[in-house]
C-alpha positions as CSV (number, residue, x, y, z in Angstrom):
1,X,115.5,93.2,67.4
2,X,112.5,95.5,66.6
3,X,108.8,94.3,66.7
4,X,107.5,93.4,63.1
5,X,104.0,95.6,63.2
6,X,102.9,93.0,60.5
7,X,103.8,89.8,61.8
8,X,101.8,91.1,65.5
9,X,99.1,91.6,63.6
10,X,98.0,88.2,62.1
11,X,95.6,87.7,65.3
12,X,94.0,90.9,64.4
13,X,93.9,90.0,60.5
14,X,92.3,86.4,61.2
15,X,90.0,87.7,63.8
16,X,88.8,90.6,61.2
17,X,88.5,88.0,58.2
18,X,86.2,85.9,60.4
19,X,84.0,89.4,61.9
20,X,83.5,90.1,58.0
21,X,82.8,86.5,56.5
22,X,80.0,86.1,59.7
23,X,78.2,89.1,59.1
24,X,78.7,88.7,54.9
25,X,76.8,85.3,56.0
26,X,74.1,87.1,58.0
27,X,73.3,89.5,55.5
28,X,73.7,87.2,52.1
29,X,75.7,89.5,50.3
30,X,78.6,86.6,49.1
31,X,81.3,88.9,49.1
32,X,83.6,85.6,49.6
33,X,84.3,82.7,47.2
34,X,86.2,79.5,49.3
35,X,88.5,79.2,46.7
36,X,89.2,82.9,46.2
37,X,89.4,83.2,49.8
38,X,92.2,80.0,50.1
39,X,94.5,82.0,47.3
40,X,94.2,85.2,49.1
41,X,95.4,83.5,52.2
42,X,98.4,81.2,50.4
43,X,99.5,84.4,48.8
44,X,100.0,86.2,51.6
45,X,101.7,83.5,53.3
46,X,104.1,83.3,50.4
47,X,104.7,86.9,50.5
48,X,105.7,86.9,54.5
49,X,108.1,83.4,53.6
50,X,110.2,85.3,51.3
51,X,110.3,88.5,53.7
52,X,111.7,86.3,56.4
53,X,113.8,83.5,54.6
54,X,115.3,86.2,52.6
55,X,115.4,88.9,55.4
56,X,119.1,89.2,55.1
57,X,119.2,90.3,51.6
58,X,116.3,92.5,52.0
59,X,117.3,94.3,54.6
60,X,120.9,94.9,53.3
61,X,120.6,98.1,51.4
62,X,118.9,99.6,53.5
63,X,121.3,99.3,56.6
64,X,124.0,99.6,54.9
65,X,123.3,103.0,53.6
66,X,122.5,104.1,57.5
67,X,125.4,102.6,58.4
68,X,128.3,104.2,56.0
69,X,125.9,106.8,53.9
70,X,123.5,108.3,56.4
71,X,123.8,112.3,55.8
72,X,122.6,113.4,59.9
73,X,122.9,111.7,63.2
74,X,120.1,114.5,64.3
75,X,117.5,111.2,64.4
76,X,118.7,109.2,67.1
77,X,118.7,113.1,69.6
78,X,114.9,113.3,68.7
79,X,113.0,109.9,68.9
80,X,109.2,111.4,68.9
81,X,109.8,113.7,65.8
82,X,111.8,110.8,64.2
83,X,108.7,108.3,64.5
84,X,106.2,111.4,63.1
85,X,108.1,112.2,60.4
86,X,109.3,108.6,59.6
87,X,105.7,107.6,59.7
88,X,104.3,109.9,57.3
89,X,107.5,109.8,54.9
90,X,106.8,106.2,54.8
91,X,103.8,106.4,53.8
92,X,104.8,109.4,51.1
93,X,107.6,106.8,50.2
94,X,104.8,104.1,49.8
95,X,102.8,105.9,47.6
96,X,105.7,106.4,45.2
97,X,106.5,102.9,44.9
98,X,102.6,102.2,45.0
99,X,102.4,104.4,41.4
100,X,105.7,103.1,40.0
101,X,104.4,99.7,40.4
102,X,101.0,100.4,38.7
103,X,103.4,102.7,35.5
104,X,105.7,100.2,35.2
105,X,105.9,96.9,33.6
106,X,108.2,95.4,35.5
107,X,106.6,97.2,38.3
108,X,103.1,96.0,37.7
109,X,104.6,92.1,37.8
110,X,105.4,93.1,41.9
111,X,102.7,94.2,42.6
112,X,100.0,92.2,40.0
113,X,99.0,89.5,42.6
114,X,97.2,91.7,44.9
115,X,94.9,93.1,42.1
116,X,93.8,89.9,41.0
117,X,91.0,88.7,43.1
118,X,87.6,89.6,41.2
119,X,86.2,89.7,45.0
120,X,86.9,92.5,47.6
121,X,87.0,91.7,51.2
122,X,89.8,91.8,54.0
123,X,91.4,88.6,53.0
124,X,92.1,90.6,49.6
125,X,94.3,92.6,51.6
126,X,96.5,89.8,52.3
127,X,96.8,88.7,49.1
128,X,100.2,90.3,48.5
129,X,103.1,89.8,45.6
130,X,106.0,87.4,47.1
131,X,108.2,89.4,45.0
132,X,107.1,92.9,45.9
133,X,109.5,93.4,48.4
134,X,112.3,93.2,46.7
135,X,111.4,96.4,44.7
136,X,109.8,98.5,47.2
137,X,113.1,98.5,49.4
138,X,114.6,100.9,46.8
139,X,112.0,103.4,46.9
140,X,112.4,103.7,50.9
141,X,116.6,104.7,51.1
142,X,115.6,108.0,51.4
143,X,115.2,107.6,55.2
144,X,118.6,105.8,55.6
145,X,120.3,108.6,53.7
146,X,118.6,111.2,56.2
147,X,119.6,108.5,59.3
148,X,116.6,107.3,60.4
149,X,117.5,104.0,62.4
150,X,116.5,100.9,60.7
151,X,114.3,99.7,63.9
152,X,112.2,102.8,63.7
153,X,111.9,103.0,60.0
154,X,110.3,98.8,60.5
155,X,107.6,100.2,62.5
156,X,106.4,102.8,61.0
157,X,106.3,101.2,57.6
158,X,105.4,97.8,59.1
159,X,101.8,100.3,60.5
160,X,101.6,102.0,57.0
161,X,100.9,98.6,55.6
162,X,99.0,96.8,58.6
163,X,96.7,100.4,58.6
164,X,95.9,99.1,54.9
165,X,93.7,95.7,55.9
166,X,90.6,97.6,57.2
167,X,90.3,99.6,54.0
168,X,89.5,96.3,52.1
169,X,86.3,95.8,52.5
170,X,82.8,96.5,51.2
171,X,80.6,96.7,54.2
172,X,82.0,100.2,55.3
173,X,80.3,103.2,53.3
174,X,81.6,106.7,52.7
175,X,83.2,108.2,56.1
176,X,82.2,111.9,55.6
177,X,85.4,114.4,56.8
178,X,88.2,111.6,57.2
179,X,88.0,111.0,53.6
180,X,89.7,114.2,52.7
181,X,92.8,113.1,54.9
182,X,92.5,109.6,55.2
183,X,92.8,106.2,53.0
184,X,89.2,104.5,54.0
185,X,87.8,101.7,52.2
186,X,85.5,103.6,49.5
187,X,89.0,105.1,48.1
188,X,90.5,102.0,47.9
189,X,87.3,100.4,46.5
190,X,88.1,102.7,43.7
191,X,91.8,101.5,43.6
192,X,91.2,97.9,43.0
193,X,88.2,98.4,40.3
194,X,88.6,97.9,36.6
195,X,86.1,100.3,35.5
196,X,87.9,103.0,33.1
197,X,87.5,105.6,35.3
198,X,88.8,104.2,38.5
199,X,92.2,102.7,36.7
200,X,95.2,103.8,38.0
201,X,93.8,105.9,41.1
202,X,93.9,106.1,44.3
203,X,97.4,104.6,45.1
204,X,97.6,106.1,49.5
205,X,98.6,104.0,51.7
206,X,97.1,105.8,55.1
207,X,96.7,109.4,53.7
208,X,94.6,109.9,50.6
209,X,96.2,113.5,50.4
210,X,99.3,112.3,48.6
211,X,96.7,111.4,45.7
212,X,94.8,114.8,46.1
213,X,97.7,116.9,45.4
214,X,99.6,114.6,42.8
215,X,96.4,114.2,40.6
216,X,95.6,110.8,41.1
217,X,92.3,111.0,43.2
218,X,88.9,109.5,42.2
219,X,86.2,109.5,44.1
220,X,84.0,106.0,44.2
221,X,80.7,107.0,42.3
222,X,79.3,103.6,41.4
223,X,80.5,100.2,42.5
224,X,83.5,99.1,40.8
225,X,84.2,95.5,39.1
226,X,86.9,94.1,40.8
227,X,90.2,92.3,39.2
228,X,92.3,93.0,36.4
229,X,92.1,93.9,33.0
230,X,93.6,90.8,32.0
231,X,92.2,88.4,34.2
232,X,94.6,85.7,35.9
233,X,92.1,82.7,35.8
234,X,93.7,80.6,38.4
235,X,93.1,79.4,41.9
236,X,96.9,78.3,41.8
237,X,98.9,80.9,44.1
238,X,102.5,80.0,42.9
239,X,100.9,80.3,38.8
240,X,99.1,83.6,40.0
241,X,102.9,84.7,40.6
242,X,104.3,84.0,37.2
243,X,101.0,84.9,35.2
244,X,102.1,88.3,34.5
245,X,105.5,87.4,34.3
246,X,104.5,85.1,31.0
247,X,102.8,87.7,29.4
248,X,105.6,90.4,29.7
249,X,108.3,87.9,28.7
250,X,106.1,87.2,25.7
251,X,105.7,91.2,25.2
252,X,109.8,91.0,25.5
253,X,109.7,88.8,22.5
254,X,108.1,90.3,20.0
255,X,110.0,93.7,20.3
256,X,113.4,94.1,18.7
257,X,116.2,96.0,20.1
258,X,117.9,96.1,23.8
259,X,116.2,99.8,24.0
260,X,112.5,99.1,23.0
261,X,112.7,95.7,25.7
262,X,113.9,98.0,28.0
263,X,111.2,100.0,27.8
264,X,109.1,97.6,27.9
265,X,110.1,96.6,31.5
266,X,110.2,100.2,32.6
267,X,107.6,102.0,30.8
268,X,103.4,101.9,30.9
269,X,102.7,97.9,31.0
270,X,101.3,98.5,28.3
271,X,103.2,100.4,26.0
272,X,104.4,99.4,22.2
273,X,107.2,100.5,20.5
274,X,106.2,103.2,17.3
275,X,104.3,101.5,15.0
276,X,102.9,99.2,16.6
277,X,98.7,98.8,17.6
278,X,98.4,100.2,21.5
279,X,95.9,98.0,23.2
280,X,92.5,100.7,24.0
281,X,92.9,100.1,27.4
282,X,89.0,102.0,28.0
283,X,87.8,99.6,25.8
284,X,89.3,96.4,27.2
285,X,88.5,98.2,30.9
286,X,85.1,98.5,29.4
287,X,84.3,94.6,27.8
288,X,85.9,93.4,31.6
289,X,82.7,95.0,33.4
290,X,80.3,92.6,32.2
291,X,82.7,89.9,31.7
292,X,81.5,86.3,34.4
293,X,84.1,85.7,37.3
294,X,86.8,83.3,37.2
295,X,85.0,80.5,38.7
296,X,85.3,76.6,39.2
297,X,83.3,74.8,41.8
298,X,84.8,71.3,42.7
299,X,82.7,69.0,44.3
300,X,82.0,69.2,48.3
301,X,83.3,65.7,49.2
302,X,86.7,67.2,47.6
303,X,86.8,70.6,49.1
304,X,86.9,69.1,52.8
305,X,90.0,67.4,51.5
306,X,91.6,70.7,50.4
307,X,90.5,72.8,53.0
308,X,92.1,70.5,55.5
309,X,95.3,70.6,53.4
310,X,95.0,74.3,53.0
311,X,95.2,74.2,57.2
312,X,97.7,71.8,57.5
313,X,100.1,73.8,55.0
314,X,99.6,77.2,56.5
315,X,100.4,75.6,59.4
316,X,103.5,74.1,58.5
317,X,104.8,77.8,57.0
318,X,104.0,79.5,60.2
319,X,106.7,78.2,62.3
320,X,109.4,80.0,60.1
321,X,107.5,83.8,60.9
322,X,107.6,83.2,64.6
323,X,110.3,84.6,66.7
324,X,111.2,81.4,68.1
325,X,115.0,81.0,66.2
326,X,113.9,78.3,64.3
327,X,117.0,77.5,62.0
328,X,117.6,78.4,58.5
329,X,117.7,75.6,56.9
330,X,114.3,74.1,59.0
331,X,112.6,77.3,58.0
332,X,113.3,76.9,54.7
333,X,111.9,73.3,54.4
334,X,109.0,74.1,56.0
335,X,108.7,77.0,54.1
336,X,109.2,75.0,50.6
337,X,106.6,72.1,51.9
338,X,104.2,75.0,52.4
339,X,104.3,76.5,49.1
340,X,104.0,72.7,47.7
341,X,100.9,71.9,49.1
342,X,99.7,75.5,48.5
343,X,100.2,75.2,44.9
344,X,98.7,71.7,45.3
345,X,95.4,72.8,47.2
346,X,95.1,75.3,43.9
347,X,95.2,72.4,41.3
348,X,93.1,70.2,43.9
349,X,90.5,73.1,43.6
350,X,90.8,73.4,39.4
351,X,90.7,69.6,39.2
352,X,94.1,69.7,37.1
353,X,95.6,66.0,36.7
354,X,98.6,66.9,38.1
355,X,97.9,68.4,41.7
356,X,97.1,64.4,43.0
357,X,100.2,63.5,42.0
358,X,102.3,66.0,43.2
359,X,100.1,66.3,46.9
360,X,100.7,62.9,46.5
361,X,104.6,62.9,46.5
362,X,105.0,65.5,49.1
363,X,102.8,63.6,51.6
364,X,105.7,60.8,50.7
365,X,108.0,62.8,51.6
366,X,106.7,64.8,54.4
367,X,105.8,61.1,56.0
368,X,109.6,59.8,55.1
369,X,111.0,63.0,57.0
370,X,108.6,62.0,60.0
371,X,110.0,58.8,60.4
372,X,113.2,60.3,60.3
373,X,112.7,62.8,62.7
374,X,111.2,59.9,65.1
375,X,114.6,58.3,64.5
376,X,116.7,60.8,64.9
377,X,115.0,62.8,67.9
378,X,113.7,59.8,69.9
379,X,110.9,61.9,70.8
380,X,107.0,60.9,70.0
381,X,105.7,63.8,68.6
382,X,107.6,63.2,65.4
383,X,105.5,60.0,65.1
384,X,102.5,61.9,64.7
385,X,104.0,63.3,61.4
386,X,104.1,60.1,59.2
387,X,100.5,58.9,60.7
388,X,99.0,61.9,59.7
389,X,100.7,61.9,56.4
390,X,99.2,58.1,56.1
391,X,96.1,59.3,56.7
392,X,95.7,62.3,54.7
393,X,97.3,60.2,51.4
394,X,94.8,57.6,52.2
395,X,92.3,60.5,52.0
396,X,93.7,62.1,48.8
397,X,93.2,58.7,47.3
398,X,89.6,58.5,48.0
399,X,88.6,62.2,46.4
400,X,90.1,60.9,43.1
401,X,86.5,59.5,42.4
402,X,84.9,62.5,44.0
């Protein structure tokens, strides 16, 4: 079993979050919004769920290629030069799929979710696409086919994406020499802005040279606006997921023909068949930069409620990305009462109908499987589960009014 890179990292990831939001506070710059924040967080978690309840089927291709396709055994006989070159092929590889996903419609809807924060601070970098995985994989067989061992390919993939966290942020200026190697945090300021002429740029994952020679460089002149073109205007993190995916199945619908819908999914996201208006991207890049932020501001007696159930459901999804053998079919309940009260704590947040009484039936049934658990196990700490279920439904009830 190899060390996940990513997974080790979450101390460093929480502890940088915090270093950032302090001295954000200290200088009263607001580069974070609560509820922006809480979705950047619930995404991520989302993201690492799917990696590791569907780890099997993710990791598939990619050893069985190295298993019965791998073209050299040379490797294995030279570990050091295997881990170099593996490191900064990854990141090459990374890059690749990092374009594709921005020239691509059906690319763009893996990768859409991390774009969407109009803010930009390090818990944007962990705002990831649940579903991203699931195409990247196919832009990384390269390695397999030249035998690079599936442990050491992990790592050094698993550091090209945890070197990406520090490069979200604002409070770091220009960096002088390393910014004609390296990915820092004004090129990637660049990446994530709207304005026209930062769209599409900047797509390194640790060395901004891959953009330098392939054409897609921009340098960060003024302070970019931060989101997407098309805005998602949620706080929900499981809608933030099919947002995109609405709007290109409504694309598929209007165009005619098994060729023009395939081109939709694999061509510009935004191109039209012939004949057809293209949207003027500039323009729409253009009215977005002095367009107000997604905002909704529930009141404070309510956001204590949802920031304890934000804690209490990241908590519950963390068990399943510990390597402590927790079993399948526990991870995955965990993992789906997570995601429920994620989605929840974003409805809580927009004050939609619906979010009391659905937090409202899984506290029923995270309380039922408490007292089952306590029945089953004989062993106290279950009993904790359907008091604190009691008391946060008690809780829930009270913040109607709020």
């Amino acid at each position: 079993m190899h060390l996940n890179p990513i997974n080790l990292a979450i101390p460093l990831y929480i502890g940088g979050i915090a270093v950032e939001a302090g001295i954000d506070r200290s200088l009263g710059r607001r580069l974070y919004s609560l509820p922006d924040t809480l979705t950047n967080l619930a995404c991520g978690l989302y993201q690492e769920l799917m990696v590791v309840l569907a780890a099997g089927v993710l990791s598939f291709p990619y050893r069985w290629v190295y298993e019965h396709a791998r073209l050299s055994d040379v490797p294995a006989a030279h570990p050091v030069a295997t881990w170099l070159f593996t490191f900064v092929a990854s990141d090459f590889l990374y890059y690749c799929f990092h374009r594709w996903s921005h020239e691509a419609g059906i690319g763009w809807f893996s990768h859409v979710v991390h774009h969407q924060s109009e803010e930009y601070n390090l818990s944007v970098a962990l705002r990831q696409d649940a579903w991203q995985p699931f195409f990247s994989l196919w832009f990384l067989l390269p390695l397999a086919f030249l035998g690079v061992p599936p442990a050491t390919f992990a790592t050094a993939y698993g550091l090209v994406i945890v070197y990406q966290f520090w490069i979200h942020t604002r409070l770091i200026g220009k960096l002088g020499p390393l910014e004609w190697i390296f990915n820092t945090p004004s090129h990637h300021r660049v990446h994530h802005g709207v304005d026209p002429a930062y769209l599409d740029k900047n797509y390194a994952g640790v060395f901004i040279v891959w953009d330098r020679l392939l054409g897609t460089f921009e340098p960060e002149r003024q302070a970019p606006t931060y989101g997407t073109i098309e805005p998602a205007a949620t706080w929900n993190p499981a809608w933030a997921h099919w947002v995109y995916a609405a709007k290109l199945g409504a694309r598929l619908g209007t165009v005619r023909g098994a060729w023009d819908k395939l081109q939709v999914l694999l061509r510009s996201p935004v191109w039209v068949p012939a004949g057809v208006a293209p949207m003027d991207v500039a323009a729409a890049a253009t009215a977005r930069l002095g367009a107000p932020k997604y905002d909704v501001k529930p009141p404070a007696k309510r956001v204590r409620f949802i920031v304890v159930t934000f804690a209490l459901a990241m908590f519950t999804g963390l068990p399943p990305l510990l390597p402590s053998g927790v079993p399948w079919p526990v991870a995955a309940a965990l993992a789906l009462v997570a995601v429920w009260g994620l989605a929840n704590v974003g409805g809580l947040l927009e004050a939609r109908a619906w979010a009391h009484r659905s937090e409202s039936a899984r506290l029923v049934v995270i309380a039922l499987a408490g007292a089952a658990g306590a029945a089953l196990t004989h062993r106290a700490p279950w009993v904790l589960v359907p008091v604190i279920a009691k008391l946060m439904h008690d809780w829930l009830r009270a913040t109607r009014s709020a």
